[in-house]
C-alpha positions as CSV (number, residue, x, y, z in Angstrom):
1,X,0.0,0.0,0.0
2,X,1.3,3.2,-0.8
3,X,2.4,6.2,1.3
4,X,-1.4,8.0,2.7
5,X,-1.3,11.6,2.0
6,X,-2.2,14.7,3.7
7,X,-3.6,17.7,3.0
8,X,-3.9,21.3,3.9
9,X,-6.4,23.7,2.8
10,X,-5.9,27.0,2.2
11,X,-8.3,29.7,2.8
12,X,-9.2,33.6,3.3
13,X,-12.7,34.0,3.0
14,X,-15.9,32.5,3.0
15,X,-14.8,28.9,2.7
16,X,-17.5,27.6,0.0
17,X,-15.4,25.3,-1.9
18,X,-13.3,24.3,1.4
19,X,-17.0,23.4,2.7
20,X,-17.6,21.2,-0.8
21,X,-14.5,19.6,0.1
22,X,-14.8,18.6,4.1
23,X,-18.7,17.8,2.9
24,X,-17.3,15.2,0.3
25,X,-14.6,13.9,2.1
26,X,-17.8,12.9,4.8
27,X,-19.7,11.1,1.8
28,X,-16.3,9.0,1.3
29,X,-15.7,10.8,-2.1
30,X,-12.6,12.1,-0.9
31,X,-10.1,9.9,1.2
32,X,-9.9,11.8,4.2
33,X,-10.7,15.0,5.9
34,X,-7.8,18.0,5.5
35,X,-5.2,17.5,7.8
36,X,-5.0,20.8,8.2
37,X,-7.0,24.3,7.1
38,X,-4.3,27.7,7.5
39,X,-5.8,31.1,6.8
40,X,-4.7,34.5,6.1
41,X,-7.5,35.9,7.5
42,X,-8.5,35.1,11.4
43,X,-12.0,36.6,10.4
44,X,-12.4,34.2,7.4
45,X,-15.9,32.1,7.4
46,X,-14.7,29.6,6.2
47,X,-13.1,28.6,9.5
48,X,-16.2,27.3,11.3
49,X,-16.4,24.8,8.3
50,X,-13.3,23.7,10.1
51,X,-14.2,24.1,13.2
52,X,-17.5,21.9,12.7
53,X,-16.1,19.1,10.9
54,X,-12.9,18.6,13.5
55,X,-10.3,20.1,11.5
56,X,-7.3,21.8,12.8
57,X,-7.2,25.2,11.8
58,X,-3.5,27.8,11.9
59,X,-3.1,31.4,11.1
60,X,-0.4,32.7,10.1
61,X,-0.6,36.5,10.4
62,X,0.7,38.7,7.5
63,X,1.5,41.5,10.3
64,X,3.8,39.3,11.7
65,X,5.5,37.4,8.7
66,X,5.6,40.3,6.4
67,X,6.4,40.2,3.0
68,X,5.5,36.8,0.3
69,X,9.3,35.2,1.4
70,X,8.6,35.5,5.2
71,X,4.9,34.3,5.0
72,X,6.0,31.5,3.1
73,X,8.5,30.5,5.3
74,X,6.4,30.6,8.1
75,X,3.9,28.5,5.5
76,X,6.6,25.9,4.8
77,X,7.2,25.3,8.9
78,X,3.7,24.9,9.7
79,X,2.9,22.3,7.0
80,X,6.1,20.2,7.8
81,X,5.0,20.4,11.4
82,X,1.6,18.3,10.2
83,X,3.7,16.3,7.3
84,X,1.5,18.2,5.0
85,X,2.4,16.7,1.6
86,X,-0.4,18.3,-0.8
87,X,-1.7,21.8,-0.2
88,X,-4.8,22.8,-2.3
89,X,-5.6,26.8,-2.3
90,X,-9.4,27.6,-2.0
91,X,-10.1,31.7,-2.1
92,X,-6.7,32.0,-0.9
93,X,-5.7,35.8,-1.7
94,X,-1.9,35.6,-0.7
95,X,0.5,35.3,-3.7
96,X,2.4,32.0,-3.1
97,X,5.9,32.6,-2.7
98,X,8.1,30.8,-4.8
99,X,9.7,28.6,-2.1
100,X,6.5,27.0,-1.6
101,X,6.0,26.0,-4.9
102,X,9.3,24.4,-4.7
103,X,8.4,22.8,-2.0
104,X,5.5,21.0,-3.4
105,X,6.6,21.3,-7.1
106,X,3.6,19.0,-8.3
107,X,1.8,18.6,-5.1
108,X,-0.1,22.2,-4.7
109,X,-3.3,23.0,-6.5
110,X,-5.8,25.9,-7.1
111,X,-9.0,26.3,-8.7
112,X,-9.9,29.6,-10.7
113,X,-13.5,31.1,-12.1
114,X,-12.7,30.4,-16.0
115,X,-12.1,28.3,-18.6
116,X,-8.2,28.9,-18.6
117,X,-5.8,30.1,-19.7
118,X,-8.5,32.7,-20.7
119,X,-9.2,35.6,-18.0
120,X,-6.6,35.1,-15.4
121,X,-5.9,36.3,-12.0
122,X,-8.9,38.8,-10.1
123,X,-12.5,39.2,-11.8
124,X,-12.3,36.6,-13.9
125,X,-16.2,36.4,-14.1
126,X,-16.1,40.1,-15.1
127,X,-13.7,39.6,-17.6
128,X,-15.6,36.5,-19.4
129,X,-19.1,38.9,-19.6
130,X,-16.6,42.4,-20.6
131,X,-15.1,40.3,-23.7
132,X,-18.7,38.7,-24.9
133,X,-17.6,35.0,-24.8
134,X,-20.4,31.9,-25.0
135,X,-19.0,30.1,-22.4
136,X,-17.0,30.2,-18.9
137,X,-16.3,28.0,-16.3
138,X,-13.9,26.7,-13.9
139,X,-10.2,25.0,-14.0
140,X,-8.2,22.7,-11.5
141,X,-4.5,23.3,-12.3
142,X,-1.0,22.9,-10.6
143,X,0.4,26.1,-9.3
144,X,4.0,27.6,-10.8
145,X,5.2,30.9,-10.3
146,X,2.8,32.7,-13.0
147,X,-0.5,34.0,-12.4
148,X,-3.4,31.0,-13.2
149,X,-0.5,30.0,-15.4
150,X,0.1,26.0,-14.1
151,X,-0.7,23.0,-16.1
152,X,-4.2,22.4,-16.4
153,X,-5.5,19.1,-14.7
154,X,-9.5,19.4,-15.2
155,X,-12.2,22.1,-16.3
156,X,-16.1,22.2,-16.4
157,X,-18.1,24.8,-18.5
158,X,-20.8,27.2,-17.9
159,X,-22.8,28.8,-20.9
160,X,-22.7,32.6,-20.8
161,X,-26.4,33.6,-21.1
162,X,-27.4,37.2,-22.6
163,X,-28.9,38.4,-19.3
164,X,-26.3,37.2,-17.2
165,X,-24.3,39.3,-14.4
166,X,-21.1,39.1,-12.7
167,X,-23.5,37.6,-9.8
168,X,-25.6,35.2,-11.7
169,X,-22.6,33.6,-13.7
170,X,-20.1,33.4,-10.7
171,X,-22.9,31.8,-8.8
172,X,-23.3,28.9,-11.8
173,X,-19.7,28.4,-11.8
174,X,-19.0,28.2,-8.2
175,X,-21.9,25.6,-8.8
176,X,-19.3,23.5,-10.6
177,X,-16.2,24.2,-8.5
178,X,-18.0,22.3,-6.1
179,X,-18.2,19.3,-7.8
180,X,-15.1,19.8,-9.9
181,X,-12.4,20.6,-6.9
182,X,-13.4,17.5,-4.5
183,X,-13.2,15.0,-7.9
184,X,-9.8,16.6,-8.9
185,X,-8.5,16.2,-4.8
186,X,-9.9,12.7,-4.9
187,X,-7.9,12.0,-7.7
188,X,-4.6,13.6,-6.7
189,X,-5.0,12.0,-3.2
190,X,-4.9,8.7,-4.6
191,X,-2.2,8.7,-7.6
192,X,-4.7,8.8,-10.3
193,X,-3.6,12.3,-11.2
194,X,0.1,13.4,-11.4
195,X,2.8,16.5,-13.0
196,X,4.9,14.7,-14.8
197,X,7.7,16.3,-17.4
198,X,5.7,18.9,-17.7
199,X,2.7,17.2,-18.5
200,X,-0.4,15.8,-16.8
201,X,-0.8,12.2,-16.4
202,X,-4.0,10.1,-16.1
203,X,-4.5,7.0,-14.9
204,X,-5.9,4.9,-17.4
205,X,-9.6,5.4,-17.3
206,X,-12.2,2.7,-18.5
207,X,-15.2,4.3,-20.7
208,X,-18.7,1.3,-20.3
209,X,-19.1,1.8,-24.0
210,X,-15.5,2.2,-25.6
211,X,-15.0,-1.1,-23.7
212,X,-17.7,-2.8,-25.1
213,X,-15.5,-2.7,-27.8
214,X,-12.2,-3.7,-26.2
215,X,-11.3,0.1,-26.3
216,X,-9.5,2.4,-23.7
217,X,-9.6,6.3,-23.2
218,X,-6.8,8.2,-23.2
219,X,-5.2,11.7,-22.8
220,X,-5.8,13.5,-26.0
221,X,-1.7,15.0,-25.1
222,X,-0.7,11.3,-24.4
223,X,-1.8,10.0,-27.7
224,X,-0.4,12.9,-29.5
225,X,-3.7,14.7,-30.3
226,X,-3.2,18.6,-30.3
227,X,-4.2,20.2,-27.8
228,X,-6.0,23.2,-27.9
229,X,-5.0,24.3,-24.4
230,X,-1.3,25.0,-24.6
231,X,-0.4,24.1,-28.6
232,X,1.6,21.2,-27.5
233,X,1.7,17.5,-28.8
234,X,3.3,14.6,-26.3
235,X,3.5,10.9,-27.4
236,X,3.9,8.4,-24.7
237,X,5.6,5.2,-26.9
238,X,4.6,3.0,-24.0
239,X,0.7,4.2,-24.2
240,X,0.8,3.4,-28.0
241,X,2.7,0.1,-27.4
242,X,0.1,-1.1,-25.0
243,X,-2.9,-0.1,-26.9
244,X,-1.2,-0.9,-30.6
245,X,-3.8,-3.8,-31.0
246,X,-6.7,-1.6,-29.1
247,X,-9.2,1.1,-30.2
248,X,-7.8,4.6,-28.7
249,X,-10.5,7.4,-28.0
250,X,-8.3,10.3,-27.2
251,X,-10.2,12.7,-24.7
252,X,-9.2,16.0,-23.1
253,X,-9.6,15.8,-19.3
254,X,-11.5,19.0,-18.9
């Protein structure tokens, strides 16, 4: 059996998605409860989430560790203090220093209100009404030192409707986050999810009616499929090696 990970949430606000979370960790969707919940913000709602579900909760006050090095320092100490090995951001407003993200190169992930890499960083809901688009939506992706620049892992999409306010569209895609962030935790919690060279990898996921026909899905960037995202092709030799005698349905895991 392999190593059990844990988890850290990180929050500032009102905690909806970090309630999602301890909500479908208690359906057994999610492994385990966060090992830990750290804040920004001592005021933050989202805290009684933690408070009500048993979760140990640690503020680190900006006052005190001023400045994105010092905070992230102190970030670094109290998550090693826990064994903290994945650290998922929820409505956290702190820039992430860079040492972090070292830290957990691969093992820290945030969700953002679009379909990215469009509309990055604050108002992204805004943004998506302001340039006219059809559709929005939300994304799961590994932090790096950009803004809402990591490798995406999953997305779900919202259709824009002609009526539709900041309000009414951030409210349908925070309907989403919901479901997508717990899946996407799930996922990395148990292995079936990883950064690899760059890339995302899957584990292999069965599809009821591909198999039917002795077929396999794959990641449209593992089977070489262009990908719309980012521009890149990837092959994996060993994917096409296993499935040489197979059907292939490439699929984008959005």
């Amino acid at each position: 059996m392999g190593k059990k990970h844990k988890y850290a949430v990180l929050v500032s606000g009102r905690g909806s998605n970090l309630k999602a979370i301890l909500e479908a960790a208690q359906r057994g969707e999610i492994p385990s409860l966060p090992a830990l919940v750290v804040t920004d913000n001592p005021s933050a709602p989202a805290l009684a989430y933690a408070v009500k579900h048993g979760v140990e909760t640690c503020f680190i006050n900006p006052e005190t560790y001023r400045g994105r090095k010092k905070f992230g320092e102190a970030l670094i100490e109290e998550l090693g203090k826990r064994e903290i090995d994945i650290v998922c951001l929820a409505g956290f407003m702190k820039i992430i220093h860079e040492s972090v993200i070292s830290k957990f190169a691969g093992r820290i992930i945030n969700i953002h209100p679009s379909l990215l890499p469009a509309f990055r960083g604050l108002g992204a809901q805004k943004q998506a009404l302001e340039a006219g688009v059809d559709e929005s939506g939300c994304t799961v992706h590994f932090v790096d030192v950009g803004m809402d620049t990591g490798p995406i892992i999953r997305q779900s999409r919202v259709r824009v409707e002609k009526n539709d306010t900041v309000e009414s569209l951030s409210a349908r895609i925070l309907e989403q986050e919901h479901k997508l962030y717990p899946r996407v935790i799930a996922e990395l919690l148990e292995g079936r999810v990883r950064l690899e060279g760059g890339g995302i990898l899957f584990e292999e996921v069965k599809n009821n009616d591909c198999s039917k026909q002795g077929g396999d899905m794959a990641s449209a960037c593992l089977v070489g499929v262009r990908c719309r995202w980012d521009g890149r092709t990837r092959t994996d030799p060993d994917l096409f090696e296993k499935f040489s005698n197979g059907f292939i349905t490439p699929f984008c895991p959005e």
